[in-house]
N, C-alpha and C positions, 0 to 999 in steps of 0.2 A: 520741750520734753523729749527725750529719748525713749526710742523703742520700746525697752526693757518695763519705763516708767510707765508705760501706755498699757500694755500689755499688763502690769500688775493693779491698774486703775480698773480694766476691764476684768478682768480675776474677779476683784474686789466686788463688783455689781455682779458676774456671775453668780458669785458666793450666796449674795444674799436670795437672788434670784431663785436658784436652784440646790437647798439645804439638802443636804445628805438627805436619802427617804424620799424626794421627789419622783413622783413618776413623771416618766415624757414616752411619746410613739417619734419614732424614725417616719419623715413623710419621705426623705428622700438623701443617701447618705453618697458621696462625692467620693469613693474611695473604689478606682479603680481594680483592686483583687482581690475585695474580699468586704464589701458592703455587708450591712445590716440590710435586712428586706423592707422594704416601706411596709408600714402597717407595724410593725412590729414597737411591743411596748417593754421596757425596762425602768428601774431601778437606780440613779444619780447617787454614787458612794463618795466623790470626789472633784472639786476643781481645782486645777494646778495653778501654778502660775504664769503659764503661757496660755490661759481662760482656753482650756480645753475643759468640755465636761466627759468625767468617765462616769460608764454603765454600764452596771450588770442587765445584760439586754435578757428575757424569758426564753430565749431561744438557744444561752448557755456563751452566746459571746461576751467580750468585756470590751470593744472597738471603744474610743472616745468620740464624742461630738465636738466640730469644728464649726463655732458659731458662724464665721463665716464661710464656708464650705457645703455645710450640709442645712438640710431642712427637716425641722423637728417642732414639736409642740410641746409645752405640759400641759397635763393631763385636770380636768377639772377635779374638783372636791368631790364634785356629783360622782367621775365619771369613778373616781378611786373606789369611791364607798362599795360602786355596784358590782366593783372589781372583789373588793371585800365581801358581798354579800354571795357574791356567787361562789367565791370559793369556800366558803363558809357552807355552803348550802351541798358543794360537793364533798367536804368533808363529815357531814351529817350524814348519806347517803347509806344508806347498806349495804355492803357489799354482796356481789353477785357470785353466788353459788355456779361452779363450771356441769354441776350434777352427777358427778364422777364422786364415789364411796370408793373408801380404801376397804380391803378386808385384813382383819387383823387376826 
């Protein structure tokens, strides 16, 4: 098997692995100028065919994950929902008056 063929073997298990809408946390990202911070969780939009995974990461980057390079998780069912419930619960919120009246 040739590289190329390897490489689109491993895509293929990424793919399924990590469908568009997955969330994953960065534990620890290999990329000397310009890492993602561990701790940090995103959004899986894409896997190429050189089984890179891209992410829109919460912190505004879009760096891919290199299965073998970096260290990463996805994110449980449980932990998604509570990710949904809180922001859910921040969008219910009221917003906070700064108590400043304009005069008209």
């Amino acid at each position: 098997m040739n590289e190329y063929e390897r490489l689109r073997r491993q895509a293929e298990v990424l793919w399924n692995m990590y469908p568009p809408g997955t969330r994953v946390e960065c534990l620890c990202m290999n990329d000397p100028f310009a890492p993602v911070p561990s701790g940090t969780k995103g959004t899986v939009f894409h896997v190429d065919d050189m089984a890179q995974i891209h992410v829109n990461w919460d912190n505004g980057s879009s760096l891919a994950l290199n299965r073998d390079e970096d260290s990463f998780r996805k994110l449980s069912v449980q932990e998604v929902e509570e990710e949904n419930s809180a922001a859910e619960n921040q969008d219910e919120a009221p917003e906070e008056s700064s108590g400043m009246k304009m005069k008209m």
